[in-house]
C-alpha positions as CSV (number, residue, x, y, z in Angstrom):
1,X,332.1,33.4,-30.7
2,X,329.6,34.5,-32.9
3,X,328.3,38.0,-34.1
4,X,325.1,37.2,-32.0
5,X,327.0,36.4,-28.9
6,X,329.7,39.4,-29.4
7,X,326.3,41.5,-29.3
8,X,324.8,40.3,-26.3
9,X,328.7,40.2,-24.3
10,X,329.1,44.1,-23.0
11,X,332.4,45.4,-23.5
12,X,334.4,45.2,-20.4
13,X,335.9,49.1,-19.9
14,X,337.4,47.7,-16.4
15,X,338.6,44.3,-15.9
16,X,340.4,43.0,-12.5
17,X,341.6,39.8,-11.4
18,X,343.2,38.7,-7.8
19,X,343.6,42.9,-7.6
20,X,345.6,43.2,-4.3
21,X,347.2,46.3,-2.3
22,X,349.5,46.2,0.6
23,X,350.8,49.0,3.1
24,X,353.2,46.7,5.1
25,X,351.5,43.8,6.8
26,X,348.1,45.7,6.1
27,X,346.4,44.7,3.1
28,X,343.9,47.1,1.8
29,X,342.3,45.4,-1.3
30,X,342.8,41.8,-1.0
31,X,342.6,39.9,-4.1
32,X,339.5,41.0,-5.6
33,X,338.1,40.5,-9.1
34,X,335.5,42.4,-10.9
35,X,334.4,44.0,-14.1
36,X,333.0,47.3,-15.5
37,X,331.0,46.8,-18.2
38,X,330.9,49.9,-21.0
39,X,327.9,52.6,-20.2
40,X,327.3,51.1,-16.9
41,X,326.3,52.8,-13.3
42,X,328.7,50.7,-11.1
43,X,329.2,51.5,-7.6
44,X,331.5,50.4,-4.7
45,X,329.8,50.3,-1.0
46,X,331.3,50.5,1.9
47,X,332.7,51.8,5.5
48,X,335.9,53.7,5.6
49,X,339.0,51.5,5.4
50,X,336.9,48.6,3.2
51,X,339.3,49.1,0.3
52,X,336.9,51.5,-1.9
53,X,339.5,54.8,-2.5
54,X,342.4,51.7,-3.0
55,X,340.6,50.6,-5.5
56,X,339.7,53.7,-6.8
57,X,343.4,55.1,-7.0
58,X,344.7,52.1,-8.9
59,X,341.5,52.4,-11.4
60,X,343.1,56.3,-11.6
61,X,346.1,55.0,-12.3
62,X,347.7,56.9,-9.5
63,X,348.4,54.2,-7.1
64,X,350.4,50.8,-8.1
65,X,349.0,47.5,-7.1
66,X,351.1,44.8,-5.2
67,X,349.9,41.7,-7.0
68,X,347.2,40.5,-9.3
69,X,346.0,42.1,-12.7
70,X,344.1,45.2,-14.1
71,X,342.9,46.8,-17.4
72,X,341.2,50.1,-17.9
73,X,340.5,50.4,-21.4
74,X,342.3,47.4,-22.4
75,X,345.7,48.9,-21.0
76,X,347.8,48.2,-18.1
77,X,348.0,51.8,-15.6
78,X,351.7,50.6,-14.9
79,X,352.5,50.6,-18.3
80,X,350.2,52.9,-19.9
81,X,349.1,55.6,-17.2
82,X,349.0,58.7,-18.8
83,X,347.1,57.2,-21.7
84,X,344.3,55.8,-19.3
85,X,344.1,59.1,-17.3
86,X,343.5,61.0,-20.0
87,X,340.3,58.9,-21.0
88,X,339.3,59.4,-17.1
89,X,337.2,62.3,-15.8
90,X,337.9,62.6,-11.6
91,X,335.5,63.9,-9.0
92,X,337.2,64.3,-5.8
93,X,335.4,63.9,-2.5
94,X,336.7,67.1,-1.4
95,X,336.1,70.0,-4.1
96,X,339.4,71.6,-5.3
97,X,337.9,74.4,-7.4
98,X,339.8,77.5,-7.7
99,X,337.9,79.8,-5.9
100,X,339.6,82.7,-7.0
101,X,338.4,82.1,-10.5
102,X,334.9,82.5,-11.9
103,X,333.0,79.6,-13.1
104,X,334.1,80.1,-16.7
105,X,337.2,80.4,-16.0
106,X,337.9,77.0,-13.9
107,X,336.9,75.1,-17.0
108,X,338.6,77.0,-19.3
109,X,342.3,76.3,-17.2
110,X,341.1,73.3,-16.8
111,X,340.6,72.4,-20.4
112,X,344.0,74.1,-21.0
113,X,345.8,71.5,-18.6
114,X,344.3,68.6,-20.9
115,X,346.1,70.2,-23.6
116,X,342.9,71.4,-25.8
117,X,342.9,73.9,-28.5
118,X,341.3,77.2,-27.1
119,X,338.2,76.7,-29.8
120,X,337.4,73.5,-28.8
121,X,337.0,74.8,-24.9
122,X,334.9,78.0,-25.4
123,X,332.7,75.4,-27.2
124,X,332.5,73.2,-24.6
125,X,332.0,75.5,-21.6
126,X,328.7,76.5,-22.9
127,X,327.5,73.1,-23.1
128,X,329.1,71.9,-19.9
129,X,327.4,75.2,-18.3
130,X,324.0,74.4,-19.7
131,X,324.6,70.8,-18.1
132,X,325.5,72.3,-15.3
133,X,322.9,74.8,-14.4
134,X,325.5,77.5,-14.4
135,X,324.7,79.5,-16.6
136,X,323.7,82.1,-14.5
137,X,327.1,82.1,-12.6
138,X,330.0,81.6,-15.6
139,X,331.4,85.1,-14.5
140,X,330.9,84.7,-10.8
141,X,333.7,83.3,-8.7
142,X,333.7,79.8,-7.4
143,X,333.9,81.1,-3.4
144,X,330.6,82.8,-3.4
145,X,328.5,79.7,-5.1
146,X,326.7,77.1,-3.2
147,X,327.8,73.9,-2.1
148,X,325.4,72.1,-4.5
149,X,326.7,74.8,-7.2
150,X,330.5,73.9,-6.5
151,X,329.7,70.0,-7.0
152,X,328.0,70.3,-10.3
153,X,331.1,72.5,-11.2
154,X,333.0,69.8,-10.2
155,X,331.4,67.1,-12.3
156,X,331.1,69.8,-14.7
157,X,335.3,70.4,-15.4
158,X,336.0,66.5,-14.8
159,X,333.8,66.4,-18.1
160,X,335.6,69.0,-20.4
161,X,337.9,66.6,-21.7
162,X,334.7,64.1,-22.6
163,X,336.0,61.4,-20.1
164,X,335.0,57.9,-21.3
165,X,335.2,57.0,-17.6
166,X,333.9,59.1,-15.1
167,X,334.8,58.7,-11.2
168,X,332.8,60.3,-8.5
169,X,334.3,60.0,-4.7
170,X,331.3,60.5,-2.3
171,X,329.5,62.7,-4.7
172,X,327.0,64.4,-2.8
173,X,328.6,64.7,0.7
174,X,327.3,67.6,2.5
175,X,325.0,68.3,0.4
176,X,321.2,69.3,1.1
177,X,318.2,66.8,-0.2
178,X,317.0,69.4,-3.4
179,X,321.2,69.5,-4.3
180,X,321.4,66.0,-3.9
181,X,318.6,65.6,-6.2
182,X,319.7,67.9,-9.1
183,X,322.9,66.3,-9.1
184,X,321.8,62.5,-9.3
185,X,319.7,63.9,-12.7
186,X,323.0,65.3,-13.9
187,X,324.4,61.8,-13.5
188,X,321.5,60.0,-14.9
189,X,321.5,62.3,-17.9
190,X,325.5,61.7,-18.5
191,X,324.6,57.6,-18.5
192,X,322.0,58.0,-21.0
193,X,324.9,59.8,-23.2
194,X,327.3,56.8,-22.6
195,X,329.6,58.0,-20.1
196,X,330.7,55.0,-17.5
197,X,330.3,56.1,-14.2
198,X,332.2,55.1,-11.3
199,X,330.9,55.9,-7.7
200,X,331.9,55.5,-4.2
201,X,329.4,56.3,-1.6
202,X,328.1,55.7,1.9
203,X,324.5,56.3,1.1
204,X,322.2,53.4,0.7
205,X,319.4,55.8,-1.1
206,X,322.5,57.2,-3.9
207,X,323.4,53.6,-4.4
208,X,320.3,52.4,-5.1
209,X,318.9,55.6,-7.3
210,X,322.7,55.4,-9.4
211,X,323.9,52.3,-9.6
212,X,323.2,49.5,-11.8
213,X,325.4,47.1,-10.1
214,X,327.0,46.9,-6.6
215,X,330.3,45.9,-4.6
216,X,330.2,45.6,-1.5
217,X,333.4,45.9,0.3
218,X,334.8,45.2,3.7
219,X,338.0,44.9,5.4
220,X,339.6,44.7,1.2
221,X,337.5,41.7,0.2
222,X,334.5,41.9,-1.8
223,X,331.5,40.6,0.1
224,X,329.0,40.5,-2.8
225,X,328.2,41.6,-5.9
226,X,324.4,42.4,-8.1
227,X,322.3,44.9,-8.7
228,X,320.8,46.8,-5.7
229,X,317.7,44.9,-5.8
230,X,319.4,41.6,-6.3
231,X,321.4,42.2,-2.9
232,X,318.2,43.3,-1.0
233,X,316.3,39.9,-2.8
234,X,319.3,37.7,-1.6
235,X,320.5,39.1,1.8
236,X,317.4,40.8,3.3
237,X,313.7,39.3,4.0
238,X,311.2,41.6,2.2
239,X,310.2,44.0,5.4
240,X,312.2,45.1,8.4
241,X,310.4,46.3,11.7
242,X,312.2,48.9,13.7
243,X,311.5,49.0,17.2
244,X,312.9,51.4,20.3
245,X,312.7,50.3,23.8
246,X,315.1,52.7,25.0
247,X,319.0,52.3,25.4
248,X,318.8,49.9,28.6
249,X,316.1,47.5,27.4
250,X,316.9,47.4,23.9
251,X,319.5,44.7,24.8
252,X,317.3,43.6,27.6
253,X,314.5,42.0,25.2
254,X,317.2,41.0,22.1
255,X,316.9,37.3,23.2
256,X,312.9,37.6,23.4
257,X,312.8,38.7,20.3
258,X,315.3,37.0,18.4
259,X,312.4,34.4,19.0
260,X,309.9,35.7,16.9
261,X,311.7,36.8,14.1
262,X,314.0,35.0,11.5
263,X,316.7,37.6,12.5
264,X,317.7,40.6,14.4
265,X,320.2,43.5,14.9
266,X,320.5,45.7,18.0
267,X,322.0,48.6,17.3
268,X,322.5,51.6,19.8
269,X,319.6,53.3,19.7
270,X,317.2,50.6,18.3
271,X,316.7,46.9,16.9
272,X,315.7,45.9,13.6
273,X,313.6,42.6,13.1
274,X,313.5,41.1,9.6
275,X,310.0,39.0,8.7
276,X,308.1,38.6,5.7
277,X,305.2,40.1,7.9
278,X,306.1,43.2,10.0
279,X,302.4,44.4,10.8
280,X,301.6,41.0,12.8
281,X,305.2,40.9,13.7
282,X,304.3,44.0,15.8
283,X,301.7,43.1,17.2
284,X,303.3,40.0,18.7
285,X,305.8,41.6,20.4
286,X,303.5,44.6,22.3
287,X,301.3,41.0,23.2
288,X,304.5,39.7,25.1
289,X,304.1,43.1,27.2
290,X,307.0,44.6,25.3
291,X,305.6,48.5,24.6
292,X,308.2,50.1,22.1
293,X,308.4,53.8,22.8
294,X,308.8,54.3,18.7
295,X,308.0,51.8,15.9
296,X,308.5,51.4,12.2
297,X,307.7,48.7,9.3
298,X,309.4,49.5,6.1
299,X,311.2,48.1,3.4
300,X,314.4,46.5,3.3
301,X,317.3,48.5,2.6
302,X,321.2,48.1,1.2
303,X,321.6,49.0,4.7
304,X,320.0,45.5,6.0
305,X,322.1,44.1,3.0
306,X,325.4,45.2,4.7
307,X,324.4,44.5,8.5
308,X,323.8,40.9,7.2
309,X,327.0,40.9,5.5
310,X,329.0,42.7,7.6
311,X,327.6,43.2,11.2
312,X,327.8,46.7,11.1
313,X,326.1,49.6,9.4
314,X,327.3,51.5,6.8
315,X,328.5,54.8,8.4
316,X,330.0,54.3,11.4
């Protein structure tokens, strides 16, 4: 290979092949391959039971895999666990703060657990609390802060050992839109330094603002694989038309308007239509004496992306 082509080849920090885990006769991750390039956003999407956390654990070096094979950092997590988890910074889905302690002080017992000299922490918490917005707070316990506060203290202490690797469970779970939105600029800001960040969500809007490449999972298999965009381009027609009819006649009109459309979903409480022109597609339908009590034309969505894929939505 030459030094040309080495350049343009990003490092792979992650690297999987035929990964597969099995409780029993279930199989949780079946036989997946995939790759984590170095300084990459790269997130896995989802339902509950699709094989996401599996994966996760066995990236953490915490869980064992049945079959196939996996790097992290160019080293085995049988073989060489402790040396990949200490290159690995871990955001929970639930916080686990010590609430107890003040701010400054969960990053400081923190930092202690990794082993670091006392000189190098005190020098880290101020920077980790200026990332953090936290100033304010470093001598106020961690049970009278904000959820939004609490998660940025979170991703704040899975930082102090500078993490190479950062994994993020659900990040922003519970949270209100303006904490949501703090916290994705956190993220954005620890890309631009280099950090690798690994995410697991359920939110079509995170995934798309934080990630530059997607797997989508189901059921343990991966079901594709590209940048959000690229899965919206592939899977989804350019506009979707949401429509309401009302629980009994949503169903009622499916096979009219499967017609008239190149494809549809109904859903509980409404049915999409996909077309490359919603706005006539609209009108169509209220000309067939169909009157929809609410309607909607907007974008496509990862959401659309995982109906098509999947048959279901994403949170179920």
């Amino acid at each position: 290979m030459s030094a040309a082509d080495s350049q343009a080849t990003p490092e792979a920090l992650i690297l999987a092949k035929g990964l597969r885990k099995e409780y029993g006769d279930f199989t949780a991750v079946d036989g997946i391959d995939f790759r984590v390039n170095r300084s990459e956003s790269f997130g896995f999407l989802g339902p509950n039971g699709a094989g996401k956390s599996t994966t996760m654990r066995i990236i953490a070096a915490t869980l064992t895999r049945t079959s196939g094979e996996i790097t992290i950092l160019g080293k085995d997590p049988e073989i060489s666990g402790p040396e990949i988890r200490a290159h690995l910074g871990v955001v929970p889905q639930q916080d686990n703060l010590d609430n107890a302690l003040t701010v400054e002080d969960n990053l400081y017992v923190y930092g202690r657990y990794f082993g670091l000299s006392k000189k190098f922490i005190r020098n880290k918490i101020e920077e980790l609390l200026a990332f953090a917005q936290l100033e304010e707070k470093r001598s106020v316990k961690v049970e009278a802060l904000s959820g939004g506060m609490k998660r940025r203290l979170t991703i704040a202490r899975a930082l102090v050992s500078e993490p190479e690797i950062l994994m993020l469970d659900e990040p922003t779970t519970g949270l209100d839109p303006q904490a949501r939105h703090i916290l994705w600029d956190r993220l954005f800001r620890l890309k631009e330094q280099g950090v690798t960040l690994l995410i697991t969500t359920h939110y079509m809007d995170e995934a798309e603002q934080l990630c530059d490449r997607l797997m989508v999972m189901d059921k343990g298999k991966i079901m594709a694989e590209d940048s959000p965009a690229g899965l919206i381009k592939k899977y989804s027609t350019k506009e979707v038309l949401e429509v309401r009819f009302g629980a009994d006649r949503n169903a009622q009109y499916a096979d009219q308007l499967r017609g008239m459309c190149e494809r549809i979903e109904v859903l509980p409480d409404r049915v999409l239509m996909y077309s490359h022109d919603c706005e006539a597609l609209l009108h169509e339908v209220v000309s067939k004496g169909m009157h929809p009590t609410t309607s909607l034309v907007r974008r496509s969505s990862l959401e659309d992306v995982f109906l098509r894929l999947t048959g279901r939505s994403l949170v179920e």
